[in-house]
N, CA, C and O atoms as a GROMACS GRO file, in nm:
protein
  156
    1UNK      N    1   0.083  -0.120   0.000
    1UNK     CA    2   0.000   0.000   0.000
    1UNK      C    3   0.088   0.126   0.000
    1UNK      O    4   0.025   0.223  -0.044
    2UNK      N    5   0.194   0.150   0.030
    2UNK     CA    6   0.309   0.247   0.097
    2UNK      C    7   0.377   0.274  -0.076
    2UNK      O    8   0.421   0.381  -0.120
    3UNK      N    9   0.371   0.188  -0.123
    3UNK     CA   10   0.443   0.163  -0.259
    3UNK      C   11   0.369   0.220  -0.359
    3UNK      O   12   0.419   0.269  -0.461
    4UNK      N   13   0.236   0.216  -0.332
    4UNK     CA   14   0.134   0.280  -0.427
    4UNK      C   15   0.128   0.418  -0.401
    4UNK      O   16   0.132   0.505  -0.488
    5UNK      N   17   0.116   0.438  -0.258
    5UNK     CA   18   0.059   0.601  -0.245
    5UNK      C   19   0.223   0.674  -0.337
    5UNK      O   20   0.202   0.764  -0.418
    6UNK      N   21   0.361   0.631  -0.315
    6UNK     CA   22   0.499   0.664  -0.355
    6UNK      C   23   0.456   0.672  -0.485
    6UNK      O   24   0.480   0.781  -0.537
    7UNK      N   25   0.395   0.582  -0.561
    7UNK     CA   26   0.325   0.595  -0.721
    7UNK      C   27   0.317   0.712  -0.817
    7UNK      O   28   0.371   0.764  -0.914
    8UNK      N   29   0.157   0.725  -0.677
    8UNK     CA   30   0.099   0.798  -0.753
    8UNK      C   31   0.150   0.950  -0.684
    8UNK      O   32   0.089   1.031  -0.753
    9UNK      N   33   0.218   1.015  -0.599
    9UNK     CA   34   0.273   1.125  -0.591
    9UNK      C   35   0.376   1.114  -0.676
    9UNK      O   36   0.408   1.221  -0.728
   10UNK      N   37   0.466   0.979  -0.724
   10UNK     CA   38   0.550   1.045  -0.855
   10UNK      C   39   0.478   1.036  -0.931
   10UNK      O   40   0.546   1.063  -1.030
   11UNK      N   41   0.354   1.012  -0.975
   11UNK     CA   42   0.302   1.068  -1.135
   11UNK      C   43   0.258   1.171  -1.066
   11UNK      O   44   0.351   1.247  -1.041
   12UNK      N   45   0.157   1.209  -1.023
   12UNK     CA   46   0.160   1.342  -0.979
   12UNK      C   47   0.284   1.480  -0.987
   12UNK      O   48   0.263   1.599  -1.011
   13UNK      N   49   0.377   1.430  -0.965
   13UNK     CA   50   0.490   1.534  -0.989
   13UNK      C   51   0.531   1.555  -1.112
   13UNK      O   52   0.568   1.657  -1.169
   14UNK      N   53   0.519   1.410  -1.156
   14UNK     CA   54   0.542   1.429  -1.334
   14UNK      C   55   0.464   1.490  -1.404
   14UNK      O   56   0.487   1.524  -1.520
   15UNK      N   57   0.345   1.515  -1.331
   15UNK     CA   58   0.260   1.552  -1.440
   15UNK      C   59   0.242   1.710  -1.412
   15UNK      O   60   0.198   1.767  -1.511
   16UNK      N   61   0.264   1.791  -1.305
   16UNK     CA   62   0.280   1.862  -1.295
   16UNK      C   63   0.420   1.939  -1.334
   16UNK      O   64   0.415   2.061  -1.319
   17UNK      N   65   0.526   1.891  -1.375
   17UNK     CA   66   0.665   1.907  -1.426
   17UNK      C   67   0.625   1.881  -1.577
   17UNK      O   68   0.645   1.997  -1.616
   18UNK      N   69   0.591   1.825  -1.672
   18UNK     CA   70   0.537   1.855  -1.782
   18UNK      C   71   0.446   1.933  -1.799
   18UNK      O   72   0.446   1.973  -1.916
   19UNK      N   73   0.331   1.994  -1.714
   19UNK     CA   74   0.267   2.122  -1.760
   19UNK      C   75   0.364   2.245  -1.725
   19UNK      O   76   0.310   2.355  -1.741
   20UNK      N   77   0.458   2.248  -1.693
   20UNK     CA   78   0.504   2.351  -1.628
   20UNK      C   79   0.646   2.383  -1.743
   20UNK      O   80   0.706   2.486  -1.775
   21UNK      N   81   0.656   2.271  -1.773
   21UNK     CA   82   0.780   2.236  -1.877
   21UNK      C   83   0.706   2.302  -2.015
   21UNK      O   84   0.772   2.382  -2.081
   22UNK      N   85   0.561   2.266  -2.061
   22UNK     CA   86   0.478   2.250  -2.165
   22UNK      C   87   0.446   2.425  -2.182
   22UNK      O   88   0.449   2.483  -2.290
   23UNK      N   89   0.413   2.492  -2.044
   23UNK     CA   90   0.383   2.651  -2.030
   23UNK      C   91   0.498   2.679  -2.042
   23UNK      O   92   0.498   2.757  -2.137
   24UNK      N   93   0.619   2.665  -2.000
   24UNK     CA   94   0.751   2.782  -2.068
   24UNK      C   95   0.798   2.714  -2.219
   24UNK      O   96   0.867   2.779  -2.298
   25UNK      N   97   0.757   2.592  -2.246
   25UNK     CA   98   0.832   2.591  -2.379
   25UNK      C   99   0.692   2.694  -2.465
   25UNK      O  100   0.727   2.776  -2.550
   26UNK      N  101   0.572   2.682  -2.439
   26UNK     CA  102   0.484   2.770  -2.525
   26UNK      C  103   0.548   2.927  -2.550
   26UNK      O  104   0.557   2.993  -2.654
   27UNK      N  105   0.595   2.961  -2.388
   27UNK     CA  106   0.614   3.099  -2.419
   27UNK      C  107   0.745   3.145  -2.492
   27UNK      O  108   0.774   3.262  -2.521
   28UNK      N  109   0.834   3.013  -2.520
   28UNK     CA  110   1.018   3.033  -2.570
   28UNK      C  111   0.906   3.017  -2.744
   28UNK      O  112   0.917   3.111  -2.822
   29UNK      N  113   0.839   2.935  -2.771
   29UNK     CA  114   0.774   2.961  -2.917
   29UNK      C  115   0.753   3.088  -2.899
   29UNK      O  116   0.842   3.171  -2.915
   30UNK      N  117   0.614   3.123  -2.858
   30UNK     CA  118   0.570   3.204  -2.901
   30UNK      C  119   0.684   3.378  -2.908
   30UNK      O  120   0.689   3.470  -2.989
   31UNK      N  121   0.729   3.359  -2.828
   31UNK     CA  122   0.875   3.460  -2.837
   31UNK      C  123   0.955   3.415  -2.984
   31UNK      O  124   1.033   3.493  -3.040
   32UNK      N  125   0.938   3.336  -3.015
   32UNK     CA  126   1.051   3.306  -3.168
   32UNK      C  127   0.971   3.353  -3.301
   32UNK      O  128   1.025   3.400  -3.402
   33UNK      N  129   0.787   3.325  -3.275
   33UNK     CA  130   0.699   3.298  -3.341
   33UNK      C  131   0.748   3.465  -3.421
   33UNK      O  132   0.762   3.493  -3.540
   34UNK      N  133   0.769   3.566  -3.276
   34UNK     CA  134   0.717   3.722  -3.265
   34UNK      C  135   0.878   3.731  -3.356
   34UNK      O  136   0.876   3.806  -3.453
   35UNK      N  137   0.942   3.695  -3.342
   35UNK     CA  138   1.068   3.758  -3.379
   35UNK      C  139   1.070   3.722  -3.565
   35UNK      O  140   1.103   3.802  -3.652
   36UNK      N  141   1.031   3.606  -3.582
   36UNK     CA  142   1.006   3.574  -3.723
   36UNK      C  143   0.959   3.676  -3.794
   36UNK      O  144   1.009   3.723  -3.896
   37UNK      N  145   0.850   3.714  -3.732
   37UNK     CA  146   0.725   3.812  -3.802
   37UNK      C  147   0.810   3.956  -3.780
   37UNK      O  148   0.791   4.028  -3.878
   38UNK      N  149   0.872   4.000  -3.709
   38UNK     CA  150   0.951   4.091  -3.750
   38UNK      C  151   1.077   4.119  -3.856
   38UNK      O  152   1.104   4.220  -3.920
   39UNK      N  153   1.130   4.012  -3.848
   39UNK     CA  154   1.231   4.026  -3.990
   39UNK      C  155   1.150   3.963  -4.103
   39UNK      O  156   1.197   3.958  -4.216
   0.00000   0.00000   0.00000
């Protein structure tokens, strides 16, 4: 039981470390997106 709850707080962390990973890689695009459209 001890092994499970350890589980699911590491997916829990993972999954919160990929949205968090997923929101700054959006904003490193969308910063490249802006620079394109200027030159």
């Amino acid at each position: 039981m001890v092994y499970l709850a350890y589980i699911f707080l590491l997916i829990m962390v993972l999954f919160f470390a990929t949205q968090f990973i997923f929101s700054q890689f959006k904003i490193v695009i969308v910063l490249l997106l802006l620079e394109k459209k200027e030159l």
